[in-house]
ChimeraX commands (.cxc) that place a marker at each C-alpha (Angstrom):
marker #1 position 46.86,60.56,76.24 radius 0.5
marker #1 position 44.23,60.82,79.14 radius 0.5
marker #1 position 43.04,58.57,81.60 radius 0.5
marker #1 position 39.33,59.16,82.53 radius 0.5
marker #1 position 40.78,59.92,85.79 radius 0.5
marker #1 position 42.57,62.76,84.20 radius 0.5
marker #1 position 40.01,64.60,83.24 radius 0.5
marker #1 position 37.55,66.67,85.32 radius 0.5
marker #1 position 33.89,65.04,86.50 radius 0.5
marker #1 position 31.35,67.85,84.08 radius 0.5
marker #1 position 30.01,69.18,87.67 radius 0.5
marker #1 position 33.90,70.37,88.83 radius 0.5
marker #1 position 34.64,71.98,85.48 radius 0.5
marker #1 position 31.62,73.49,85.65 radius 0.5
marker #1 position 32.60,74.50,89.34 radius 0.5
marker #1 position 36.34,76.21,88.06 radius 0.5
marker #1 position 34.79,78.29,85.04 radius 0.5
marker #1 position 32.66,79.65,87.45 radius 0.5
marker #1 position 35.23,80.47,89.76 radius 0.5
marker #1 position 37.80,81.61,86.82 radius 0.5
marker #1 position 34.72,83.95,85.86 radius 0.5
marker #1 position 34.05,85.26,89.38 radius 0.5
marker #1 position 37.90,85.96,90.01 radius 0.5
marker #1 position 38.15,87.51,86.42 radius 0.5
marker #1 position 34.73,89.49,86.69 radius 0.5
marker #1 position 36.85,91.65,90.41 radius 0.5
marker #1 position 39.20,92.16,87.85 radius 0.5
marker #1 position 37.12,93.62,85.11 radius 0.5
marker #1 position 35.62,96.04,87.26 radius 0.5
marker #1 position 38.54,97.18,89.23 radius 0.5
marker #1 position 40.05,97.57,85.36 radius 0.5
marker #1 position 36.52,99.57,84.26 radius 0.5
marker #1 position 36.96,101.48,87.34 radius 0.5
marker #1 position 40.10,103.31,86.87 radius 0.5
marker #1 position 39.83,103.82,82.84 radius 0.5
marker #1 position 41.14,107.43,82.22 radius 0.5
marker #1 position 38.64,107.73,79.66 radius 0.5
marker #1 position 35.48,107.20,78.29 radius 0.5
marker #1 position 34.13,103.06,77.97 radius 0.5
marker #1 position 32.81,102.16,74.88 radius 0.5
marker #1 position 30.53,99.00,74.69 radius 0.5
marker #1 position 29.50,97.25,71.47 radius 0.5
marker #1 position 26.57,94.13,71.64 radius 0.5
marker #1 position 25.54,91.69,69.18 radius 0.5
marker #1 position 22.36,89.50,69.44 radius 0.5
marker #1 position 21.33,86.62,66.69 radius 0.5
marker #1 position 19.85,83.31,67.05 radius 0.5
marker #1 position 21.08,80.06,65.43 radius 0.5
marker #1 position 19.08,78.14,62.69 radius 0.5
marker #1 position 18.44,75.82,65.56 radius 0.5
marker #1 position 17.12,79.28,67.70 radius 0.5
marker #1 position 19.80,78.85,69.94 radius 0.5
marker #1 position 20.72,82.59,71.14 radius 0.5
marker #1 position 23.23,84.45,72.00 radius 0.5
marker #1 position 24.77,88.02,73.06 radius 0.5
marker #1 position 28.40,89.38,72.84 radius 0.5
marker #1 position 29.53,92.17,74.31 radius 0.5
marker #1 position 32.83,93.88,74.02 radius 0.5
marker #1 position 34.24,97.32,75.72 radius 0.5
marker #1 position 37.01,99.08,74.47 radius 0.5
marker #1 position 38.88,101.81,77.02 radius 0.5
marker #1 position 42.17,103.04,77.81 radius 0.5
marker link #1:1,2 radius 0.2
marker link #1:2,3 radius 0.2
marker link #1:3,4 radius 0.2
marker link #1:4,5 radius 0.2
marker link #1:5,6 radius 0.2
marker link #1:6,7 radius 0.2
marker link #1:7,8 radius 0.2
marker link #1:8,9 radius 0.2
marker link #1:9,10 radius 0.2
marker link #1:10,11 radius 0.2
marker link #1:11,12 radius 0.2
marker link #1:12,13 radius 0.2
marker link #1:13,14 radius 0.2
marker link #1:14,15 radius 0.2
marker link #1:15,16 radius 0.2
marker link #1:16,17 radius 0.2
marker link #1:17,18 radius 0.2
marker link #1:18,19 radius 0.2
marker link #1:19,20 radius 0.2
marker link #1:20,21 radius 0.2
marker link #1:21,22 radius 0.2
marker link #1:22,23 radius 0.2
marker link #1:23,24 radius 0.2
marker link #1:24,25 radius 0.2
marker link #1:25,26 radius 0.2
marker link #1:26,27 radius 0.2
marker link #1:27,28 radius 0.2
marker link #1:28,29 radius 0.2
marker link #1:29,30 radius 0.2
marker link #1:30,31 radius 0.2
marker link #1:31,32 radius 0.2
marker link #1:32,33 radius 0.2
marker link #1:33,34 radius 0.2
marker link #1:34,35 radius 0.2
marker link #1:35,36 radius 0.2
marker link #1:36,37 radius 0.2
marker link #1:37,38 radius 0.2
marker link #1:38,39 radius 0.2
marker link #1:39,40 radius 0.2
marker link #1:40,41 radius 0.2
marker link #1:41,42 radius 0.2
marker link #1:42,43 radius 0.2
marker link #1:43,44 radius 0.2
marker link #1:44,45 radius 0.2
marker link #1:45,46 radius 0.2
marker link #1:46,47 radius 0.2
marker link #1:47,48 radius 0.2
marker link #1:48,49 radius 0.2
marker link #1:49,50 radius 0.2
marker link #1:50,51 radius 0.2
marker link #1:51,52 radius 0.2
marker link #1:52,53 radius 0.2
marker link #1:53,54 radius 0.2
marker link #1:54,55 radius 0.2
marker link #1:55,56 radius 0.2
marker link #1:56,57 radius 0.2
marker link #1:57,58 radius 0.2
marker link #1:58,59 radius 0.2
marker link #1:59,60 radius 0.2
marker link #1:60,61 radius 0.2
marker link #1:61,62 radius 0.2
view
């Protein structure tokens, strides 16, 4: 079990998934940048009963 100390103040998790994100996002590109092939990119847009909305997006390469 957890102690409140344990887990992470909402303003420093907010603070790592940013920085996960920026150190995944070099990645990504330096990955996009050397596909041998064609990228393929695929989005999806809806809105929630609530009209929450959202976008995915997914790229396929090899």
């Amino acid at each position: 079990s957890l102690t409140d100390k344990e887990i992470p103040h909402r303003t420093k998790l907010t603070r790592l998934v940013f920085e996960a994100w920026d150190q995944y996002y070099v990645e990504l590109k330096t990955a996009l940048r050397a596909a041998i092939g064609k990228i393929s990119f695929t989005a999806d847009i809806w809105s929630s009963k609530g009209l929450n909305a959202y976008l995915a997006i997914t790229a396929h390469w090899l």
